[in-house]
N, C-alpha and C positions, 0 to 999 in steps of 0.2 A: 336471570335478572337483566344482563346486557341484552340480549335478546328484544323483551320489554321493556325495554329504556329506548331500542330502535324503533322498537314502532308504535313507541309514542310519542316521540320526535315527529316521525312520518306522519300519524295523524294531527299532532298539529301545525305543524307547516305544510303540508301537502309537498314534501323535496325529499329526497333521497340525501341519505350523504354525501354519494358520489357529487350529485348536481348542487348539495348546499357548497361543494367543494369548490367547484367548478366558476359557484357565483362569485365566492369570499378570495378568490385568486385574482377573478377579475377585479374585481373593488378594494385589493391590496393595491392594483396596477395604477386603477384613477388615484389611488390617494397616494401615488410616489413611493410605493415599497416595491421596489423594483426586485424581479427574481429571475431567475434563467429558467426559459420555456423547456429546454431541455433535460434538465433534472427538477425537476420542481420540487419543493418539501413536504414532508411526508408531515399530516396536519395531528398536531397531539403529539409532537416526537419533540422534546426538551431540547436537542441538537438543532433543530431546524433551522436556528437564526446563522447559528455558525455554516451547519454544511450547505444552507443556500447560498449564502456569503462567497464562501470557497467556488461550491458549484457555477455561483454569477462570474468571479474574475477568470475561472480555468477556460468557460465560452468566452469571456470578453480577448483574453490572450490567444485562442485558437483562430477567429477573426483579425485579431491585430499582426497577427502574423502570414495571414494567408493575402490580407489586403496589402501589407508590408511586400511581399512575394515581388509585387508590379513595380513598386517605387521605390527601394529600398536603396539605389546606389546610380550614379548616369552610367554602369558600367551594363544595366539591365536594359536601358536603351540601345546602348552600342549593339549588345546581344543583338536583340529585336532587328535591329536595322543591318547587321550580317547577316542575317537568316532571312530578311525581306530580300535584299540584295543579290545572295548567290542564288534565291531559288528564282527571281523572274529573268537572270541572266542565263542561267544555263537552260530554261524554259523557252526564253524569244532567242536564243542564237541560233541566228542560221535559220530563223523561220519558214522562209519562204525557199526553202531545200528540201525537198528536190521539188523540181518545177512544176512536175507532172503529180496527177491523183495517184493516192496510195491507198491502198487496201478498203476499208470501206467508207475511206470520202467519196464513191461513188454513190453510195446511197445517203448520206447525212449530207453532203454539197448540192445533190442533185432536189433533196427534200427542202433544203433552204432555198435554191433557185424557185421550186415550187411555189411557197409563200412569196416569194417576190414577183413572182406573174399573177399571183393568187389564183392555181391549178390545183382544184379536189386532189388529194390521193389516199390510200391506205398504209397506215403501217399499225402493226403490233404493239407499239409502245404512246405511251400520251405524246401531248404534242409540243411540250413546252421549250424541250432541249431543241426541236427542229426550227421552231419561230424563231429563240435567239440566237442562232446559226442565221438566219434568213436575216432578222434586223442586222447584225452586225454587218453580213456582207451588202446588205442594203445601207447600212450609215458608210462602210466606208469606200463606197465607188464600185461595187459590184451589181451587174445589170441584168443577174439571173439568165443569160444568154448561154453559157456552157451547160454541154450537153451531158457530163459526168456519164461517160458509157463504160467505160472500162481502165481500172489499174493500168498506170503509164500513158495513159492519154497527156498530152504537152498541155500547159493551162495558157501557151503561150500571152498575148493580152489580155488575159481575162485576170480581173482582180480579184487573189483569193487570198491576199495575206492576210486584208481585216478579220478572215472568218478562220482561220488558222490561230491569228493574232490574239484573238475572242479568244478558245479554246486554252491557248498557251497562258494567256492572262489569270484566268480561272484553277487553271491547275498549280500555278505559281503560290496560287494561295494555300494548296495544301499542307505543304512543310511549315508555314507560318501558322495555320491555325493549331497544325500538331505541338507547337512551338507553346506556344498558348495554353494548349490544353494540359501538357503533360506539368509545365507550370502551375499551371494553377492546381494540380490534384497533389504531385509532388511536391510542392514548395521549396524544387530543386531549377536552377538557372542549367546545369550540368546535364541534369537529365534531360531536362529540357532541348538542349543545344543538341546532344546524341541522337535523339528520337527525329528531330529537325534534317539534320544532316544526313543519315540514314534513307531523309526521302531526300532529300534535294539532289543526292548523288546517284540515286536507284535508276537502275536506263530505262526499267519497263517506265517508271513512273515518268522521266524524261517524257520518253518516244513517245507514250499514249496522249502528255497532254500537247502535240506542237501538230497534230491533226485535225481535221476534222470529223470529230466523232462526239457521241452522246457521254461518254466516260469522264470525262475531266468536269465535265458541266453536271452530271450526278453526283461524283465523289465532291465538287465543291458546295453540293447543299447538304449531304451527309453531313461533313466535315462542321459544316458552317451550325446544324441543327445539333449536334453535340455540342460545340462550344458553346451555344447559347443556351444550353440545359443546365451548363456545369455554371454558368455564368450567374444564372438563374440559382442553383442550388447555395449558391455562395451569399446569394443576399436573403435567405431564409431567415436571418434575425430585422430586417426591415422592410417589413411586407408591405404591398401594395405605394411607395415609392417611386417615383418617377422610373429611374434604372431598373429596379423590380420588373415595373410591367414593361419596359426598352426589352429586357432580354427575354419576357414572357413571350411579347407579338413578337421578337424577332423566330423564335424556335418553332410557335405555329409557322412562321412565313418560308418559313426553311423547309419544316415538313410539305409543308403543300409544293416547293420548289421539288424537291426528289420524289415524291411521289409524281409530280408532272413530268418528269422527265423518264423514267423509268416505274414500270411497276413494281421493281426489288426494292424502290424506296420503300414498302409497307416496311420495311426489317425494321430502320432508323423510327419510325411510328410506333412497333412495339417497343423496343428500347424506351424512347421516351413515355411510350405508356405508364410502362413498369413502374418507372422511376416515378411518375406522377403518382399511384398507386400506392408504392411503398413513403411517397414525400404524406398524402392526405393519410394514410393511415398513422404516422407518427403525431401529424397535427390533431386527430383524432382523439391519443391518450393523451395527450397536452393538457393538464387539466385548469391550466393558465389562464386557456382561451375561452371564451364564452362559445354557447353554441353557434351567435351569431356571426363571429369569429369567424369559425368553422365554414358556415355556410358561405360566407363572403369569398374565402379561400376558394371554396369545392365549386363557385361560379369565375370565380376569375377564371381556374384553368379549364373550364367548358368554353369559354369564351376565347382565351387565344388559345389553347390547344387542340379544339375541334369546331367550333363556329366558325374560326376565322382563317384554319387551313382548308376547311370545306369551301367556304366563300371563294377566296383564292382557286381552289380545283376548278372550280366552276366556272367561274373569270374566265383561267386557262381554255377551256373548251369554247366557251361563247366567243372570244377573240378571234377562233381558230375558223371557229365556223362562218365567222362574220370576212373572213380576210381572205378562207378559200370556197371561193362562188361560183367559181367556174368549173365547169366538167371536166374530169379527166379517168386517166387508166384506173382508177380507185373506183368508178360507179359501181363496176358491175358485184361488188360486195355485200353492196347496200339496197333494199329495197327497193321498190318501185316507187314508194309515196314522199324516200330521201331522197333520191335523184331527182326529181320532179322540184327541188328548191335550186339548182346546181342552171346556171346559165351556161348554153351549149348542150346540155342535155337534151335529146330527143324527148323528153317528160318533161321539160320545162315550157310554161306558159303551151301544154301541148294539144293540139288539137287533129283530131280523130273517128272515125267510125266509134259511135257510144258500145252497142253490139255487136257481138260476133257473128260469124255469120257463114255460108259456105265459098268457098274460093276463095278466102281469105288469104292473105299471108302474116302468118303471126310469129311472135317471139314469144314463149312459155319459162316464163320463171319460178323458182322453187322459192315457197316462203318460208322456208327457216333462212336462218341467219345465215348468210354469206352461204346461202344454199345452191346459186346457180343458176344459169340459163341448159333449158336442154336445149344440149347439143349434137351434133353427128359429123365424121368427116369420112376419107374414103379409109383410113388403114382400120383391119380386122383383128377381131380380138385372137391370141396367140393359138397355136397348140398346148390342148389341155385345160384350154380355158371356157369352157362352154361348147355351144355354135361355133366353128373359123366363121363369123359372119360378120359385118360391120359394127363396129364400134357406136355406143350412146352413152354420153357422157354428160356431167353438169359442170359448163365451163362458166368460171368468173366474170368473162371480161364479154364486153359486144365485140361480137363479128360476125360475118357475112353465115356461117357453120352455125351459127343461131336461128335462123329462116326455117321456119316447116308454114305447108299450104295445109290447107283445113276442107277435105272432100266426103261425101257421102259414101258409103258402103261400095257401091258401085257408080262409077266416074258418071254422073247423070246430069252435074250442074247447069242450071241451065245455063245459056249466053248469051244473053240476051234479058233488058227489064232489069230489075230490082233483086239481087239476092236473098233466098232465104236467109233464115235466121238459127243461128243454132241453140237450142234446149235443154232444157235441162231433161236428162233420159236418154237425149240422144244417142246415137251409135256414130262412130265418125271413125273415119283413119287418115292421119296426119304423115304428109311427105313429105319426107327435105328433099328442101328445095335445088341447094348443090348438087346432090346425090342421086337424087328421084329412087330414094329407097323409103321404105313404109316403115312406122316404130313401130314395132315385132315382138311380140313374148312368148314365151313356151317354157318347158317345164325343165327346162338345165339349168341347173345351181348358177348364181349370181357369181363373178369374180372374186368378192371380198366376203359380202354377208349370208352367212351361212343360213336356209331354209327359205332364202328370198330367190325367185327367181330369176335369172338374163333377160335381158333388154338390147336389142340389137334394130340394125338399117335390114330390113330384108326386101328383097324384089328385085326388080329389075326395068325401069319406065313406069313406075308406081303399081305395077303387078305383084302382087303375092299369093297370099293364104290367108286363110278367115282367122288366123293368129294376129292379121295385122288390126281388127276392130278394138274400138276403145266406146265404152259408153261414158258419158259427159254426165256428171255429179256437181251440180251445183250446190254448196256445203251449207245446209239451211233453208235449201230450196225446196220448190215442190216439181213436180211433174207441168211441164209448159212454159215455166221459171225462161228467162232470156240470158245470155251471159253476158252480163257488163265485164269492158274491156278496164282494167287495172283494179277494178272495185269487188267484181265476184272472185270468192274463194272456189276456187275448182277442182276435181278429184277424176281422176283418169283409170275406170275399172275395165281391165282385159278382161272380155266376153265369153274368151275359152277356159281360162284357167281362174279367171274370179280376183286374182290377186290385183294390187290399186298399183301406179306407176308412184315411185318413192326414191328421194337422194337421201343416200344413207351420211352424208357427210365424211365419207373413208376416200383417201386419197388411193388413187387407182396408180402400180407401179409406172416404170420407166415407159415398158408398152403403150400404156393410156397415157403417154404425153403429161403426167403427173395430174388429171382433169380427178373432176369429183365421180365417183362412181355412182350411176341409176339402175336400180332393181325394180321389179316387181314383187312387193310386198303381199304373203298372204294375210298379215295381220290388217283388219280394214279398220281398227280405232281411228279415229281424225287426230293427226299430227300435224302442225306447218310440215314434215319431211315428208308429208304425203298430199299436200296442199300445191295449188300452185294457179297464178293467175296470167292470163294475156297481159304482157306487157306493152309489144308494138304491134300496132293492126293497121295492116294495108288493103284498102279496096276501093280502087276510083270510082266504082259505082253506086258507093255511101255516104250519104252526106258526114261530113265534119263537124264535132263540140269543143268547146274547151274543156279541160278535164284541170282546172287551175285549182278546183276543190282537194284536190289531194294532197298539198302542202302539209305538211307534221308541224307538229308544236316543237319551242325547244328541250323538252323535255324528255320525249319522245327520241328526237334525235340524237341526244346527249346518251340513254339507255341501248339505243341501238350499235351508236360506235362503240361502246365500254361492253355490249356482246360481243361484235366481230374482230374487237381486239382482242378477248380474251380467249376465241374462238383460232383467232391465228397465233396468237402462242401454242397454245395445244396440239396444231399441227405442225410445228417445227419440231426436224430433225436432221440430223448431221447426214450429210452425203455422201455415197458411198466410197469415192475416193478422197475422199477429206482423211486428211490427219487431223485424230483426235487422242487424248489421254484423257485419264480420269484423275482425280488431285492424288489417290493410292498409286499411282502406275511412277510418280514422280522423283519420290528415290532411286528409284531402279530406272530409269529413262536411258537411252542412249541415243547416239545420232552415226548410223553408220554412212560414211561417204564415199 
């Protein structure tokens, strides 16, 4: 019979229980019968007026006392204001001690001088923590002139307190926000002071924040992105609120801060996921709340917890890109079509031979990601390592080791008139230029990748062996096809052994000058690691275009740095004489002297 009493209910209202629940809670709310969202009454239950009752004052005291926490005495201000006090004093004393660069403010000073000349570079991490390194020491009299080479360098005149000062500032607020935070969860003044004190007197925590580094400026958006969660979770009984959404955008604007400065901000991201997760799933059973409710909740926090820390990201890098315009030691990372926006660039505003052509002299780039220029210099690959024959490598950066000339089979170019042209089909062999040695392949195992063959300088005055032919694969092409210079995809197949020329992206040991290792690939699938196109082409006796069409979008270039950063994370690793430990090795540690 209850069964049949349910769903004829159901048919004639077209509502479920649960949602007829859901409505009659709301409409308790419009008419003034006020209930606590967190226990709410269980409907048909004779107790309900009572234990809501109860339920309402035991939430309204849990609030009154946590809000109490902040104001309850001026002796919690005193607090506050000893714990501001000792931690930015023991943070700025002695700032500018010692005089000279320490550990690696050579590269976090020298990255802020960067943006202050606004010079391209590359680093691993976003770019957020190095800009405001750069403004500070730009706001306070620093003229980007130090050359940051090496620990112990004197900073004699040069002004590095502001960016010291930055950093010290920033970390001072650590112990204060823990101050804060442990407060507010404890609703202890004591615990609080403990947890406080513990940083303010800690030396790592000292020493890290009175440098120049990225550390003090991530931990203070960690720090700062938690307290505005907990800040947030505290005003869950008056939603949507001025304060409400204060501490909602503040905790997006935090996450996007740590994540801009570090990529291990994603941790503090899940953290606050979670918590957002387990907060909508509680408003969920809520049956208080109307669905609309709900929904209005489950867009606020799409709104500052992922719209507007994305926004913010995004900001970050547009700035970044807008402020460094100018070429520098970072190009060679980056494509041919990114360099090409970079003033000072040889790609910029660049004009050139359209086609390639023979007697060339060209520079050959690898299109993967921070894939390389092939290279060659004189030292030879070790015993055991192949060929003893000349080394061929895919180096980062331009230099002169970058040059190969572009000849026919046998040296016939004419010399005189108009160069041919080179095709797609063609058969070519390519000599550096430095070296006057030929790219070489044969059939001995690659240095790093195993079933790929070596790649070497052979000859001697551009003489070799029929090992040193390449035929020219333009990727899409047909047979006749011309090779545009930055625009053709190009493919280089050895004519003896069949295998395509390929950087495998494997850092080649201490031998190879730490350069990107180039095989011959038997696998011939089309990869960019097996792609690669004329970047700089020289030949006075070809007329000159502009090549201004190859500009990227910013979209494009925002994708490509967020690959070759996470590309060079991937290839970092600790040095062989570095002291290193692992956090297990730490009990047992010792320091023999």
């Amino acid at each position: 019979m209850a069964t049949q009493d349910r769903l004829t209910q159901w048919n004639s209202t077209g509502e479920t229980p649960s949602l007829r629940n859901r409505k009659n809670f709301s409409s308790s709310e419009k008419t003034g019968v006020s209930e606590d969202k967190n226990c709410p009454p269980v409907p048909g239950d004779d107790t309900q007026s009572s234990n809501g009752t109860l339920a309402q004052s035991e939430a309204r005291e849990r609030v009154s006392n946590r809000e109490s926490v902040a104001v309850e005495s001026p002796s919690a201000a005193v607090l506050l204001m000893l714990v501001v006090g000792l931690s930015f004093s023991t943070r700025l004393y002695k700032i500018t001690e010692p005089p000279h660069v320490c550990w690696d403010e050579t590269h976090f000073g020298k990255m802020g001088s960067y943006y202050i000349n606004r010079t391209f570079f590359f680093d691993v991490h976003p770019p957020l923590g190095k800009m405001l390194i750069g403004l500070a020491g730009y706001m306070t009299g620093y003229d980007g002139t130090f050359p940051f080479v090496k620990p112990g360098d004197k900073y004699e005149h040069h002004s590095y307190a502001g960016m010291r000062g930055f950093c010290a500032v920033l970390g001072s607020c650590l112990p204060i926000f823990a101050y804060l935070l442990v407060r507010d969860l404890s609703q202890s003044h004591i615990a609080a002071l403990i947890t406080a004190t513990l940083l303010i007197f800690d030396t790592g925590c000292i020493t890290i924040s009175q440098y120049i580094l990225l550390d003090p400026i991530l931990m203070f958006f960690i720090m700062a992105a938690v307290l505005s969660m907990v800040k947030f979770n505290q005003l869950a009984h008056r939603p949507f609120t001025a304060s409400w959404w204060l501490w909602l955008l503040l905790t997006g604007t935090n996450l996007a801060g740590a994540f801009g400065v570090k990529f291990v901000g994603l941790f503090v991201i899940l953290l606050v996921g979670l918590n957002t997760v387990f907060d909508l799933w509680r408003l969920l059973g809520d049956l208080s709340l109307s669905l609309v409710d709900i929904v209005k909740h489950f867009l606020a926090r799409v709104v500052g917890l992922i719209l507007l820390p994305l926004f913010l990201y995004v900001t970050i890098f547009a700035v970044h890109f807008v402020v460094l315009n100018k070429s520098g030691q970072g190009d060679g990372f980056f494509s041919s079509a990114f360099q090409s926006r970079l003033i000072g660039n040889n790609l910029h505003n660049a004009s050139m031979p359209e086609y390639l052509s023979y007697g060339s002299t060209i520079t050959v780039k690898n299109l993967r990601i921070a894939g390389g220029y092939l290279h060659s210099h004189w030292h030879l690959y070790p015993e055991g390592v192949g060929a003893r024959q000349q080394q061929v490598t895919a180096y980062l950066h331009k230099d002169y080791n970058n040059l190969w000339r572009v000849h026919r089979p046998a040296d016939n170019e004419s010399q005189s008139g108009t160069p041919d042209l080179v095709r797609h089909g063609d058969i070519i062999r390519l000599e550096h230029k430095e070296t006057t040695r030929n790219l070489h392949s044969h059939l001995h195992e690659a240095p790093l990748t195993k079933k790929h063959f070596q790649v070497t300088g052979y000859g001697t005055n551009a003489t070799g062996d029929r090992n040193d032919l390449w035929q020219v694969e333009v990727c899409g092409g047909r047979k006749g096809d011309l090779v545009k210079v930055l625009r053709s995809k190009v493919r280089f197949l050895h004519r003896v052994t069949g295998c395509v020329l390929y950087s495998s992206g494997k850092t080649l040991p201490k031998w190879g000058w730490e350069q990107g290792e180039v095989t011959c690939s038997p696998y011939l699938k089309e990869t960019p690691s097996s792609q690669w196109n004329i970047e700089d082409h020289i030949n006075p006796k070809l007329p000159n275009i502009s090549l201004s069409v190859l500009k990227p979008h910013f979209l494009e270039i925002l994708l490509e740095s967020h690959i070759v950063m996470i590309r060079g994370n991937s290839g970092l690793k600790p040095k062989d004489n570095e002291m290193n430990s692992k956090p297990w090795h730490w009990p047992m540690n010792y320091q023999v002297h």
